[in-house]
Backbone as CSV, one residue per row, in Angstrom:
resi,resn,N_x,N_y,N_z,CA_x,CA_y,CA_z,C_x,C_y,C_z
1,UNK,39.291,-91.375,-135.516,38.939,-92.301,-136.569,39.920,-92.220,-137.740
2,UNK,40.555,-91.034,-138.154,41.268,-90.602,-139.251,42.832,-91.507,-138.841
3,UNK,43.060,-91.718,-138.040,44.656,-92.082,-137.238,44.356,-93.697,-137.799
4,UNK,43.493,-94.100,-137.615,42.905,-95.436,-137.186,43.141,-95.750,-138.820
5,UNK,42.404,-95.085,-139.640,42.496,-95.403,-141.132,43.627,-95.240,-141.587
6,UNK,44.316,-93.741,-141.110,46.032,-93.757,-141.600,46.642,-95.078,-141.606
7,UNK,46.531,-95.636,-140.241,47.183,-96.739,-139.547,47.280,-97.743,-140.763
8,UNK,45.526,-98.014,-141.109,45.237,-99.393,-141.911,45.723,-99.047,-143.191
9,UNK,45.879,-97.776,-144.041,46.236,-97.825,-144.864,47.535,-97.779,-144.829
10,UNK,48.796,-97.816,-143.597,49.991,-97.659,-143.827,50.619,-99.349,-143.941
11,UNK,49.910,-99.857,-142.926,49.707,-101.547,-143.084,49.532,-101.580,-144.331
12,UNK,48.819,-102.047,-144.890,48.197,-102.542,-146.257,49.044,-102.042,-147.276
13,UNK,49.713,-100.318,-147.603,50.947,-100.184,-148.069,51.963,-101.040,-147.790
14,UNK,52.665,-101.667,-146.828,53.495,-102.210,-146.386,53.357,-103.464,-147.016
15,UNK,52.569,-104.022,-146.082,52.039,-105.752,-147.262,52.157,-105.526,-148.239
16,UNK,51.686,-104.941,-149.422,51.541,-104.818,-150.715,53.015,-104.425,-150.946
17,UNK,54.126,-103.473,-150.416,55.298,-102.681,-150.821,56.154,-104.105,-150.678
18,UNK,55.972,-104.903,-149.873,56.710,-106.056,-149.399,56.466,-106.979,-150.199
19,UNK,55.559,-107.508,-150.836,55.424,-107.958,-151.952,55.808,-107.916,-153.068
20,UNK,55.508,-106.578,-153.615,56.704,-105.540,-155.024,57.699,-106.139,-154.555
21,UNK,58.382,-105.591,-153.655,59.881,-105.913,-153.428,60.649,-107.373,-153.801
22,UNK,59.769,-108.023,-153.136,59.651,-109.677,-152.902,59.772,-110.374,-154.655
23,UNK,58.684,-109.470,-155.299,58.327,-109.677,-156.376,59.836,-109.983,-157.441
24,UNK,60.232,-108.416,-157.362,61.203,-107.799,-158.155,62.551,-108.868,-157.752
25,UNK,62.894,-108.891,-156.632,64.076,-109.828,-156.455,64.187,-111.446,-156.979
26,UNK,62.955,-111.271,-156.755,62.778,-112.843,-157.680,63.395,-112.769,-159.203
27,UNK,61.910,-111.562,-159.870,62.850,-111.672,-161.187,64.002,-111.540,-161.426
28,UNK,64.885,-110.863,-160.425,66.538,-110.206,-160.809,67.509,-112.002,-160.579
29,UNK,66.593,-112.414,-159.591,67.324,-113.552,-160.137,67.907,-114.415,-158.050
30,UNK,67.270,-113.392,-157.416,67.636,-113.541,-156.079,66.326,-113.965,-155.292
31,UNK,66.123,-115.475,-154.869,64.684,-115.736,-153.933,64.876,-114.742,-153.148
32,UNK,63.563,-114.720,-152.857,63.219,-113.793,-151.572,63.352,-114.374,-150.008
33,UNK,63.344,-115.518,-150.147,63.803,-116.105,-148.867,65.281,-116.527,-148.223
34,UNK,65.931,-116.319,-149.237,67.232,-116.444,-148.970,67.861,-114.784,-148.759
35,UNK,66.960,-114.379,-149.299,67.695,-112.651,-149.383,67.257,-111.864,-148.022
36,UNK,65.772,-112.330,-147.438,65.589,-111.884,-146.349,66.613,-111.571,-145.052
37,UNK,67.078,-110.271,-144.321,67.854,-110.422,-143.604,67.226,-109.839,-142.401
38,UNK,67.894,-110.143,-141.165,67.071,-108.964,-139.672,67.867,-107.752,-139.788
39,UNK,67.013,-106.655,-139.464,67.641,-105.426,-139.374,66.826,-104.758,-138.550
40,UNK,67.568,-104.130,-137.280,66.729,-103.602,-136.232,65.982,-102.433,-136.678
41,UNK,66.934,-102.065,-137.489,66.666,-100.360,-138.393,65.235,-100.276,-138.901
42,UNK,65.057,-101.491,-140.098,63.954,-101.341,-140.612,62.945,-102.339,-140.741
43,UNK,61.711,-102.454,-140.869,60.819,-102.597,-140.884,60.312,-103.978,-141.831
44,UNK,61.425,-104.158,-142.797,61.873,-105.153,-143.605,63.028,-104.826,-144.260
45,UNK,63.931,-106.253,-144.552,65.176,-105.769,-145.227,65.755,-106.974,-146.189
46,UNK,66.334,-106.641,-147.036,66.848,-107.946,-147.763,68.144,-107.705,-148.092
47,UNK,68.865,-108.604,-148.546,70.228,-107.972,-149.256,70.791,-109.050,-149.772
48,UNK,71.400,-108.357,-151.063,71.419,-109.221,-152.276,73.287,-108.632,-153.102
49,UNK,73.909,-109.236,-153.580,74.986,-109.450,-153.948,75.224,-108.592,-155.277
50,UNK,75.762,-108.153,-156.076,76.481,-107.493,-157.239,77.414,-107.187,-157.758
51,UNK,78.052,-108.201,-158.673,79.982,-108.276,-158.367,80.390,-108.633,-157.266
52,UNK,80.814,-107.049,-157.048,81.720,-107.045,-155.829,80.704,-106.834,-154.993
53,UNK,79.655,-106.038,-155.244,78.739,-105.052,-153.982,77.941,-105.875,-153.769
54,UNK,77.582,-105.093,-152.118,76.107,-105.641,-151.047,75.143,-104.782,-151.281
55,UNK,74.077,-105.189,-151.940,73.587,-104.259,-151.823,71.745,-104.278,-150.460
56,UNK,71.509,-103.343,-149.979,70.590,-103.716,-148.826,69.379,-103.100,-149.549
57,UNK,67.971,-103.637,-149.584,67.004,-102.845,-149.687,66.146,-102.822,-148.127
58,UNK,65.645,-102.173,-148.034,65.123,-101.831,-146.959,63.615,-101.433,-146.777
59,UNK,62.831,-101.397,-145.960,61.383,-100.451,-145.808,61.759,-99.994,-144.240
60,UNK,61.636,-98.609,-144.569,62.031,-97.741,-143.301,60.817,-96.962,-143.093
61,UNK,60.312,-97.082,-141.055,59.332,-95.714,-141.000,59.693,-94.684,-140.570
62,UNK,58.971,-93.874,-141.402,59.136,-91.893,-141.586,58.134,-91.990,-141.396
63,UNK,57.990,-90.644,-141.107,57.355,-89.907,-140.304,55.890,-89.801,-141.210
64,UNK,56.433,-89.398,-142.471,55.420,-89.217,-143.196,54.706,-90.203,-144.070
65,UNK,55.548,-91.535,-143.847,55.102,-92.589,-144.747,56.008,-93.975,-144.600
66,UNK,56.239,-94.899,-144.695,56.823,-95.898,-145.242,57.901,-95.510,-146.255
67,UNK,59.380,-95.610,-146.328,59.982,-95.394,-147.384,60.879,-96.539,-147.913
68,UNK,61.105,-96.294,-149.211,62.193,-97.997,-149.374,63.328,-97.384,-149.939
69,UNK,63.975,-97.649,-149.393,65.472,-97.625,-149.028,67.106,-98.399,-149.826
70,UNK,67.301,-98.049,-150.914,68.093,-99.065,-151.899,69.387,-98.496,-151.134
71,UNK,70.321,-99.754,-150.751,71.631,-98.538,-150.244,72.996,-99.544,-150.192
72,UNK,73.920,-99.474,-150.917,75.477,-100.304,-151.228,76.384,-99.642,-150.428
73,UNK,77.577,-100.821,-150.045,78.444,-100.179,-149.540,79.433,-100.076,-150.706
74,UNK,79.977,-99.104,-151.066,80.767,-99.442,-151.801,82.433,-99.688,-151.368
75,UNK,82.390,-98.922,-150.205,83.855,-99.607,-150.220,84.142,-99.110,-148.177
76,UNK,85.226,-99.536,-147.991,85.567,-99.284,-146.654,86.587,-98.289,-146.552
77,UNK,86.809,-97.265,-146.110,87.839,-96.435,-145.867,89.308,-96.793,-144.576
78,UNK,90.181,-96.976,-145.243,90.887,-97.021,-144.209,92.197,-95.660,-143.910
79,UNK,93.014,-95.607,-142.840,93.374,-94.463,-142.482,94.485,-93.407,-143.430
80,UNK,94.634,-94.198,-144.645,95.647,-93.701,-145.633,94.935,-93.089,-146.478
81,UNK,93.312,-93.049,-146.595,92.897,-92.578,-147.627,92.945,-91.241,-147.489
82,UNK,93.055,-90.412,-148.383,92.679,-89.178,-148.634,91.248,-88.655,-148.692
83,UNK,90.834,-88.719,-147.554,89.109,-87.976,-147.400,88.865,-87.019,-148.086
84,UNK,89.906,-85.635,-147.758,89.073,-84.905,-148.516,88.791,-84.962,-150.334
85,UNK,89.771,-85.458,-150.619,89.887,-85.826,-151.740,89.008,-86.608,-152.647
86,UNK,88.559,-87.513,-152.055,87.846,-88.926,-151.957,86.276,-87.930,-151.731
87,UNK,85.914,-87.389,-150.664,84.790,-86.457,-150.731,84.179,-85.360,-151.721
88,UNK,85.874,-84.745,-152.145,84.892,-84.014,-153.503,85.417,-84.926,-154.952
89,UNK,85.816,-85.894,-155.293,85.129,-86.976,-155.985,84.163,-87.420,-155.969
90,UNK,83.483,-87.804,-154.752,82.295,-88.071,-154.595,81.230,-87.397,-155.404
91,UNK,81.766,-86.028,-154.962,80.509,-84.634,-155.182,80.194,-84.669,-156.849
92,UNK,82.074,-84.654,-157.614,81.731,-84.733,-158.909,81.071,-85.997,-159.078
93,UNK,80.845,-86.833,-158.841,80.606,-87.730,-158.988,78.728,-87.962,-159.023
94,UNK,78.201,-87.458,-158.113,77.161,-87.434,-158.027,76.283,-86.383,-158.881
95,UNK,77.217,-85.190,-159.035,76.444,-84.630,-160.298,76.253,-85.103,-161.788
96,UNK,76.931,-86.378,-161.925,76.501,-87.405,-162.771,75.527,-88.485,-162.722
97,UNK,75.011,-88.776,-161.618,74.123,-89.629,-161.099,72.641,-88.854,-161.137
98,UNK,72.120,-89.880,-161.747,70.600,-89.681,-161.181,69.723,-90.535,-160.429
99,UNK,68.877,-90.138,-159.601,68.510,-91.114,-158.881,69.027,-91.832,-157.673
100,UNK,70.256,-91.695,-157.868,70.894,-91.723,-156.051,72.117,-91.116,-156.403
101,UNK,72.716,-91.236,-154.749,74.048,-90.432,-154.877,75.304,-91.227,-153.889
102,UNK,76.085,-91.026,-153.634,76.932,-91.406,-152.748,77.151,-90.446,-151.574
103,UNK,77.744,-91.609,-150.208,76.978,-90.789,-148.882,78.369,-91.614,-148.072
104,UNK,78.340,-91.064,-147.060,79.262,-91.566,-146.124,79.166,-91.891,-144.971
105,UNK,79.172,-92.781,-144.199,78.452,-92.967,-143.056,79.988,-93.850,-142.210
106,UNK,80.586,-92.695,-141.666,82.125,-93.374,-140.944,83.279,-93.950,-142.158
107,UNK,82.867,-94.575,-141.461,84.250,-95.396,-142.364,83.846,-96.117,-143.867
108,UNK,82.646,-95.970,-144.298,81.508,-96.234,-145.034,81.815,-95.848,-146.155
109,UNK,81.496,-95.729,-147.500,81.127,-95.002,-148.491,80.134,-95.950,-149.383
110,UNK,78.738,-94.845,-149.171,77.399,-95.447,-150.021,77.021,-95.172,-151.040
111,UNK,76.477,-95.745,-151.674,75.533,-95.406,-152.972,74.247,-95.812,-152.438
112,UNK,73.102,-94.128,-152.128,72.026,-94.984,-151.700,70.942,-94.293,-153.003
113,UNK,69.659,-94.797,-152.542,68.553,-94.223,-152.943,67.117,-94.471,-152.378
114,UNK,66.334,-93.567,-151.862,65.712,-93.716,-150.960,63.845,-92.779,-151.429
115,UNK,62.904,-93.507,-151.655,61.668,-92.969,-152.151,60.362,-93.108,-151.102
116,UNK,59.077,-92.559,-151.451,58.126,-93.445,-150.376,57.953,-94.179,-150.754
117,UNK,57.179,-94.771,-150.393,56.214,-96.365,-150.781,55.032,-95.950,-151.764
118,UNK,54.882,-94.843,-151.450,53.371,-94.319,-151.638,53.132,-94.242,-153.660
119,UNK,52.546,-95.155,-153.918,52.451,-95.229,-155.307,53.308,-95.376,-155.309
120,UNK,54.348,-96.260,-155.310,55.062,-96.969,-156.051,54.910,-98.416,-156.746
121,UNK,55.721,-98.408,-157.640,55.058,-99.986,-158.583,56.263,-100.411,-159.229
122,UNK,56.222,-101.585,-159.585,57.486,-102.659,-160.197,58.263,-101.697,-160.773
123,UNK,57.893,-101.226,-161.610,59.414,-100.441,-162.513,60.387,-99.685,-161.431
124,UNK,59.706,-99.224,-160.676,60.718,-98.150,-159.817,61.380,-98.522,-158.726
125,UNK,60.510,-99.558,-158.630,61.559,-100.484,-157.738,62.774,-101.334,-157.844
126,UNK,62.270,-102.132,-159.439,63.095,-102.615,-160.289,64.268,-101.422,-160.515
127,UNK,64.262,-100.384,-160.621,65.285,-99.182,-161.612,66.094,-99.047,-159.933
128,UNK,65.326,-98.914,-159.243,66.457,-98.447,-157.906,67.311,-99.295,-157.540
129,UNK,67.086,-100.638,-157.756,67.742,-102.036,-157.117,68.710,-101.960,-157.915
130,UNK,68.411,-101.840,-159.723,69.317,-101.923,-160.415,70.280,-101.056,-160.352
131,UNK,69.701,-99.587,-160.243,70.299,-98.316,-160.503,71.833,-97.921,-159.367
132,UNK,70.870,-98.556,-158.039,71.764,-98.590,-157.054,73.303,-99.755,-157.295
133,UNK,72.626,-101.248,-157.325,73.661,-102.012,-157.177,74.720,-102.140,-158.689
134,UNK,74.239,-101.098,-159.920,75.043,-101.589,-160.701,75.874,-100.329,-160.810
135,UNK,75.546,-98.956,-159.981,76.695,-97.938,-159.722,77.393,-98.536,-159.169
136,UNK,76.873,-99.244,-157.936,78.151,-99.186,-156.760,79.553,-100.647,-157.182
137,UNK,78.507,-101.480,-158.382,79.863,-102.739,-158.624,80.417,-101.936,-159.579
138,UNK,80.204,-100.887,-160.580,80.789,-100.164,-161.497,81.704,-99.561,-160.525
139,UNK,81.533,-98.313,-159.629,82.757,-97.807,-158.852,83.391,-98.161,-157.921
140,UNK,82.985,-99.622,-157.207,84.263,-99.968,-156.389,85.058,-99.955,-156.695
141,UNK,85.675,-100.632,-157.530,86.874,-101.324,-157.887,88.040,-99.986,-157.938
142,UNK,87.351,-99.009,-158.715,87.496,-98.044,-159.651,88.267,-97.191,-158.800
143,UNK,87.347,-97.033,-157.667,87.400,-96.002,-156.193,88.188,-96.722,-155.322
144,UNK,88.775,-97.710,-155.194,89.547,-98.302,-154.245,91.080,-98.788,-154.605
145,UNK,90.773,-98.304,-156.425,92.093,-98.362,-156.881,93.096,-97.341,-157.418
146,UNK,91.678,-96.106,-157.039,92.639,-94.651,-156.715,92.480,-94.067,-155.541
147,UNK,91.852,-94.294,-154.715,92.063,-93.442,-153.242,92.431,-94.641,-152.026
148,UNK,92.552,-95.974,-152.289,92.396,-97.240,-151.379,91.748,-97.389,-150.606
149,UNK,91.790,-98.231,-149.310,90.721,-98.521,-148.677,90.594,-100.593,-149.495
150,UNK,89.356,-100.760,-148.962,88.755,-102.407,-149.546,87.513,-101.975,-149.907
151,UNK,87.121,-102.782,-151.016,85.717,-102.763,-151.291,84.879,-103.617,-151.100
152,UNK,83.587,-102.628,-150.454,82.727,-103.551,-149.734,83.268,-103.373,-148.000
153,UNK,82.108,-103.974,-147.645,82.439,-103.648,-145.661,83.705,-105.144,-145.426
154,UNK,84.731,-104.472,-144.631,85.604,-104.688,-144.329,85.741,-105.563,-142.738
C-alpha cells in the first residue's frame, strides 16, 4: 500500500513540479510551448536560449525522488585546447560559484545545477534557471577566448 502512495505522491509532485517550471519560463520571458523539447533522458525537458548559451532544464528520475536539473553548455572543446589547464580553471572557478558548478561531459563543458523536486517552489526554480544560464552566457565567451574551442555545442 505504502509503494502505491509513494507512486501517487511522486505523480502529483511531477504535475505540480511541471507546472512551477512551466510557470517560471513564462515569466522569464520564454512560452512554455515553444521551449518544450523530447529528451529520452528525462522525464520532461525544455530549453531556452541566453546570449550565447543553451540552456536545458530538465525533470530527471532518481532513485530517491524526482530531481530538476538546470544544465548549459558552455562551450565545445576542440583538440588544441589545453585540458588540463582548462580543468583546473574550472576548479578555481567553481570555488566561486554557488549553487552550481561546471562539469564536463566529453567534449562538453557545463554549468549545471541539479535539486529534488521535493518542496520546491517558484523562487528556486526561478534562481537556478537564472543562476545557471546567466553564469554560463557570462563565461563563454570569456573561456573560449582563452583556452579555445566554440561556444555552445558545436
Amino acid at each position: 500500500m505504502s509503494s502505491g502512495l509513494f507512486a501517487n505522491h511522486r505523480e502529483t509532485n511531477l504535475a505540480s513540479t511541471i507546472l512551477l517550471v512551466e510557470s517560471v519560463l513564462e515569466e522569464l520571458g520564454y512560452p512554455a510551448t515553444t521551449a518544450r523539447i523530447s529528451d529520452a533522458s528525462a522525464l520532461h525537458a525544455w530549453q531556452i536560449p541566453k546570449g550565447s548559451a543553451l540552456t536545458r532544464v530538465s525533470l530527471l528520475n532518481r532513485t530517491e525522488f524526482t530531481h530538476l536539473r538546470v544544465c548549459a553548455v558552455v562551450m565545445t572543446l576542440n583538440p588544441n585546447v589545453d585540458r588540463p589547464a582548462l580543468h583546473a580553471h574550472l576548479l578555481e572557478l567553481n570555488a566561486g560559484l554557488s549553487g552550481a558548478a561546471f562539469a564536463t561531459e566529453g567534449d562538453l563543458v557545463l554549468l549545471l545545477s541539479e535539486r529534488t523536486t521535493l518542496d520546491l517552489d517558484k523562487s528556486e526554480v526561478l534562481d537556478l534557471i537564472r543562476r545557471v544560464s546567466d553564469n554560463a552566457d557570462d563565461h563563454d565567451d570569456v573561456l573560449v577566448a582563452r583556452f579555445g574551442g566554440s561556444v555552445g555545442v558545436s
